[in-house]
VOGU-3710 file (C-alpha; in Angstrom, 3 decimals, decimal comma):
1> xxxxxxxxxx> -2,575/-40,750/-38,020  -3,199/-38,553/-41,150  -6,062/-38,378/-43,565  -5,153/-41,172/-45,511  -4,181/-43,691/-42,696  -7,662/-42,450/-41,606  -9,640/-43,036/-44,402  -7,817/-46,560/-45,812  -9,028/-47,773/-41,503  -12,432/-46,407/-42,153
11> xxxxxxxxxx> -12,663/-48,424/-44,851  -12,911/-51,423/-43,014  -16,694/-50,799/-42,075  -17,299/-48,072/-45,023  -17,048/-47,874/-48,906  -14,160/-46,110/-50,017  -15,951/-42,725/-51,417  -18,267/-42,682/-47,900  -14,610/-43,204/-46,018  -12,913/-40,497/-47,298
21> xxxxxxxxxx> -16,132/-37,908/-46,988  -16,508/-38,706/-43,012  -12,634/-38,636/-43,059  -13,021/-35,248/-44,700  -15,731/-34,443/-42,726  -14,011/-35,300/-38,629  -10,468/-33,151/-39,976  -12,851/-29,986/-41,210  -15,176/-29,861/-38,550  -13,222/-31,347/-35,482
31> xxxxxxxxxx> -9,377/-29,813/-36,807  -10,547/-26,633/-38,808  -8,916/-28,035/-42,058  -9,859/-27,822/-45,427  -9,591/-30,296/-48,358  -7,387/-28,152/-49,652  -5,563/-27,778/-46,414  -5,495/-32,006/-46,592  -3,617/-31,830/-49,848  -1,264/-29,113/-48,445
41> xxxxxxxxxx> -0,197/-32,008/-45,556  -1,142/-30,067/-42,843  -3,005/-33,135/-41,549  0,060/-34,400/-40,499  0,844/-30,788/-38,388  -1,604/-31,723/-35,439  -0,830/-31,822/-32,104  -0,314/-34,489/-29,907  -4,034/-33,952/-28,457  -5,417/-33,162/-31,264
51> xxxxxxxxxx> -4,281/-36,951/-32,208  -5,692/-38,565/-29,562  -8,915/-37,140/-29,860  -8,642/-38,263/-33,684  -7,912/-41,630/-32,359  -11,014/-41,430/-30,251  -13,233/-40,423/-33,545  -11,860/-42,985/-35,347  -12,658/-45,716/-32,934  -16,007/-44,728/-32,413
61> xxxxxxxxxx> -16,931/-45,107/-36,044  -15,363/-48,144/-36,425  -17,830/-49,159/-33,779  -20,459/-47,917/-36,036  -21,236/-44,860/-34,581  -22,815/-41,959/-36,962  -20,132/-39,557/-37,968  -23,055/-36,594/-37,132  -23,162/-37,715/-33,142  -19,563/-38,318/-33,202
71> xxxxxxxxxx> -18,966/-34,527/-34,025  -22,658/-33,670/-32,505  -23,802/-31,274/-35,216  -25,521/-32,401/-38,682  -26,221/-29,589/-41,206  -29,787/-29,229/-42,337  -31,322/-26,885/-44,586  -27,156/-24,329/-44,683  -27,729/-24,660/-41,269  -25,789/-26,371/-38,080
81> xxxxxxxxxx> -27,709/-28,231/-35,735  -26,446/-29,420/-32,708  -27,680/-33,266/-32,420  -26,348/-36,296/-29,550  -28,509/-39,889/-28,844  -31,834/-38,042/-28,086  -32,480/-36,671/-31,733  -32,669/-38,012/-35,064  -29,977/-36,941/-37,278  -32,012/-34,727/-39,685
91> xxxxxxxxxx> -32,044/-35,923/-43,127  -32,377/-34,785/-46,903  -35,726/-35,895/-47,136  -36,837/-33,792/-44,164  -35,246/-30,899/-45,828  -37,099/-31,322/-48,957  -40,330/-31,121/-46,990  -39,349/-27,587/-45,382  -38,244/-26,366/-48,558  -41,896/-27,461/-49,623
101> xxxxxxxxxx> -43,803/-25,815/-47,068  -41,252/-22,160/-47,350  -42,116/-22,404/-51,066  -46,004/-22,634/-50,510  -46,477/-20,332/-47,280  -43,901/-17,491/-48,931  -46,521/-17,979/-51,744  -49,278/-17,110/-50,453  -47,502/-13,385/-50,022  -48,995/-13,489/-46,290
111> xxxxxxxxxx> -49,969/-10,009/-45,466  -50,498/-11,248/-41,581  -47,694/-11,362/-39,063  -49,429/-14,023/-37,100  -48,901/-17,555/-39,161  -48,939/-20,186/-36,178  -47,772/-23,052/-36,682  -47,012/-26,276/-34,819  -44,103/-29,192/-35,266  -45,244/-32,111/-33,748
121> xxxxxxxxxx> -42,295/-34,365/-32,462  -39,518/-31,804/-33,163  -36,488/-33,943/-31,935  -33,281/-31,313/-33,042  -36,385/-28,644/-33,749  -34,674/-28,492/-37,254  -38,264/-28,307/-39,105  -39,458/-25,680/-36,177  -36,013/-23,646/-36,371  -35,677/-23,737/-40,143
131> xxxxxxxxxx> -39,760/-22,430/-40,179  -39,134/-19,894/-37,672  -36,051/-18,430/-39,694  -37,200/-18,551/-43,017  -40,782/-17,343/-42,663  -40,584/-14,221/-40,887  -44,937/-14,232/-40,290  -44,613/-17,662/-38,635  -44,929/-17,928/-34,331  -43,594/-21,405/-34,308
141> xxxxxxxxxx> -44,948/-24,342/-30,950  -42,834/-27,075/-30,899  -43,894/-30,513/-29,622  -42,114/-33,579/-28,093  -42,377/-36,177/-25,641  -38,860/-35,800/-24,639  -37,350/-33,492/-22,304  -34,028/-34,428/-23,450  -34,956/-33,788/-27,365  -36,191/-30,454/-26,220
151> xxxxxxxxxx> -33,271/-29,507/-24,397  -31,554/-30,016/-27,681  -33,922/-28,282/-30,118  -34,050/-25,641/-27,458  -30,088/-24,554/-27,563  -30,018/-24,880/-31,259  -32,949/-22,354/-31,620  -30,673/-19,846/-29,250  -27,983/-20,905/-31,531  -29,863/-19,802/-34,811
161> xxxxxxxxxx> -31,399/-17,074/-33,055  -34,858/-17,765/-33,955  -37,844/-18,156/-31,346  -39,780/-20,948/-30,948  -42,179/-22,166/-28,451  -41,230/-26,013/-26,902  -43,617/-28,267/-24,618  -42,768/-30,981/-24,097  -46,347/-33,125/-25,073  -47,520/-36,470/-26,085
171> xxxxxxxxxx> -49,319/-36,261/-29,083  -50,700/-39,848/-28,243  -52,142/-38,181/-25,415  -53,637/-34,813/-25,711  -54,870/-33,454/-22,593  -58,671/-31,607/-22,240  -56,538/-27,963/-21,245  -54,347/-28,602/-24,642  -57,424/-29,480/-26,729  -59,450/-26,784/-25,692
181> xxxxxxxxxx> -56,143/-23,908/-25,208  -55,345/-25,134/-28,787  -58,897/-24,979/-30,745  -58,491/-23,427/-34,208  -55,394/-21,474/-33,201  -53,171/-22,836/-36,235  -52,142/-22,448/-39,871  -50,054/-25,285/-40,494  -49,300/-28,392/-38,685  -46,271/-30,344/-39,835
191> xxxxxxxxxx> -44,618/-33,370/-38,234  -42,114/-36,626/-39,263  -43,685/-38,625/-36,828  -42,214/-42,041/-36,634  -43,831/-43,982/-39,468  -41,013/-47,323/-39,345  -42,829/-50,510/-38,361  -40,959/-53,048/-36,856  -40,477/-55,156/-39,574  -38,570/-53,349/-41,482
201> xxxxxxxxxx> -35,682/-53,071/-39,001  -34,349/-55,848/-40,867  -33,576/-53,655/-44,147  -32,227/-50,791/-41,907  -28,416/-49,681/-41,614  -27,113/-51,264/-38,142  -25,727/-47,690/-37,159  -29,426/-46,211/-37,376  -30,624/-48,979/-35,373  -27,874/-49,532/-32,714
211> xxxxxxxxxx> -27,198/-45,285/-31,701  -30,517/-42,986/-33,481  -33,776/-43,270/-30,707  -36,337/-46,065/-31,411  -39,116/-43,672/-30,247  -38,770/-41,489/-32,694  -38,390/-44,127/-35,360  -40,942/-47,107/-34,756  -44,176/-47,858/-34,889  -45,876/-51,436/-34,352
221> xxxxxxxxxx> -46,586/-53,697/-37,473  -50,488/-53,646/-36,990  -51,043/-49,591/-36,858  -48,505/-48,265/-39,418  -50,526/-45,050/-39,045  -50,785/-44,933/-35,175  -49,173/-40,853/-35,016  -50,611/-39,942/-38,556  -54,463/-40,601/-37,420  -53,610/-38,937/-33,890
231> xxxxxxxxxx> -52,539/-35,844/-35,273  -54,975/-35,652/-38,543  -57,390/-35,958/-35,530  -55,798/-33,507/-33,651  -55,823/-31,412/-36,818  -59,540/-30,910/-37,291  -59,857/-29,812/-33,980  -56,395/-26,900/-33,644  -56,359/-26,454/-37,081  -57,883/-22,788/-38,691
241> xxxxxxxxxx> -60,440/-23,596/-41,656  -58,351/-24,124/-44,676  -55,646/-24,972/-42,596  -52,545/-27,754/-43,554  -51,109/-30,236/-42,542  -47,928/-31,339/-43,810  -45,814/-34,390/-42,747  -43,077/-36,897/-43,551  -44,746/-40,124/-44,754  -43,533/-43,810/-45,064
251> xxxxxxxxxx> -43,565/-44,514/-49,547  -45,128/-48,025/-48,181  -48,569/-46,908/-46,586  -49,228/-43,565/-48,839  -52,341/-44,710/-50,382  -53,504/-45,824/-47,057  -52,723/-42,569/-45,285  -54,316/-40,761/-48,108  -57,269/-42,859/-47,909  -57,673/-42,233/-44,142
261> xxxxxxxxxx> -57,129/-38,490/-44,593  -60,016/-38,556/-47,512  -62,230/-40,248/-44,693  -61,530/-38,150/-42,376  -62,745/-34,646/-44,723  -59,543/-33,743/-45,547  -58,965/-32,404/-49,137  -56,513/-31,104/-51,632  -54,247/-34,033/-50,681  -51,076/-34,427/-52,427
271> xxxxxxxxxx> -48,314/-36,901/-52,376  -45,030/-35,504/-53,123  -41,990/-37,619/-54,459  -38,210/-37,203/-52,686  -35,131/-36,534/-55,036  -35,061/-40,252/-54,831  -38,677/-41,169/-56,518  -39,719/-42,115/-52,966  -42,936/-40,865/-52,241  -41,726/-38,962/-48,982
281> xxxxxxx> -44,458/-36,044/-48,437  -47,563/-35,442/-47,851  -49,824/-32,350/-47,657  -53,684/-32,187/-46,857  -55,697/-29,812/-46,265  -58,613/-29,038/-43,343  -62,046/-28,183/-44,792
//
């Protein structure tokens, strides 16, 4: 099979111009070659293992399988992260919001080393990681309820060479020894918390519903806010005065999340469009 046998079968279940990038995508990460290298034929040099296995890939996204667990690695933020069935695949959108808080913390020309903050259901740990690398006064925690999702975000931090802190916690249910170890220790708290309700799984791409983890995605229909009040609770307890907290928001419930918030003495709350229009992020902050 070469590139273009392997794009034209792709096809089948993809548009043409998505075909030929994961095409592109399995022979450069998986095979070492280039685009250029694809032009030059050399997809046609590979050896007889190195066929099979490109058999394998192929079959598994013809089954629907995302192209970023098929390799296991995603790229966030010029970064490689190491994903598999117990992380989200991180997303543009995500990346936007990092870029957001780097911009804002690097402004505020920190003359501190000691900026803690907190990701609250890290999955991959690519919001913790990126924080931890490109904010050199941050001492990053990392939350989730998964032991698997840790041991993830855990070998891509050794991979980046950045330290973080991972516990594996519920943020549903904070112990008394967290709550009281945690009181006022933290800058920033940032999480994309899963804010799907069920309803929507009807508009969703099957691949994201039949291989990413429904944990991290869904919430039920009649408490579309269920993680967002937890932690804005959480967040006037662990959070320093003047403290933020930043998170990945649903566009549907962003006036009711920044009603809540209001309620709840929160201020300076903004709502911060995507590259789509979308409005993705939020910000607020503790009084």
């Amino acid at each position: 099979m070469n590139y273009n046998e392997l794009w034209h079968l792709l096809a089948q279940k993809y548009d043409e111009g998505e075909a030929k990038a994961i095409a592109r995508m399995a022979y450069e990460v998986r095979f070492g070659l280039t685009f250029s290298d694809l032009c030059l034929g050399k997809d046609t040099q590979l050896s007889a293992d190195d066929q099979t296995e490109l058999e394998e890939i192929a079959m598994r996204l013809l089954q629907g399988e995302p192209i970023q667990y098929v390799l296991g690695q995603a790229d966030f933020c010029g970064r490689t992260f190491k994903v598999n069935e117990h992380v989200l695949i991180p997303r543009p959108e995500t990346e936007e919001l990092c870029r957001w808080i780097v911009s804002e913390v690097r402004g505020k020309r920190l003359e501190v080393r000691d900026y803690p903050v907190l990701d609250i259901g890290t999955g991959s740990g690519c919001i913790a990681i990126t924080l931890a690398a490109e904010i050199s006064e941050t001492k990053v925690t990392a939350w989730d309820i998964s032991e698997e999702a840790l041991e993830v975000a855990r070998e891509n931090a050794k991979c980046t060479d950045v330290h973080v802190s991972f516990e594996q916690v519920d943020a549903l249910h904070l112990t008394s020894d967290i709550l009281h170890q945690t009181s006022g220790v933290f800058d920033l708290i940032v999480s994309n918390p899963p804010y799907i309700c069920n309803k929507e799984r009807e508009t969703m791409e099957a691949n994201v519903l039949e291989h990413e983890p429904h944990t991290a995605l869904f919430v039920p229909d009649d408490d579309p806010l269920l993680f967002y009040r937890a932690i804005a609770q959480y967040g006037l307890t662990a959070l320093k005065k003047e403290g933020w907290l930043y998170s990945e928001i649903n566009p549907i419930y962003a006036d009711t999340l920044t009603d809540m918030l209001s309620k709840m003495s929160y201020h300076g709350i903004e709502i911060k469009e995507d590259a789509y229009g979308k409005r993705r992020m939020m910000r607020a902050c503790k009084g």
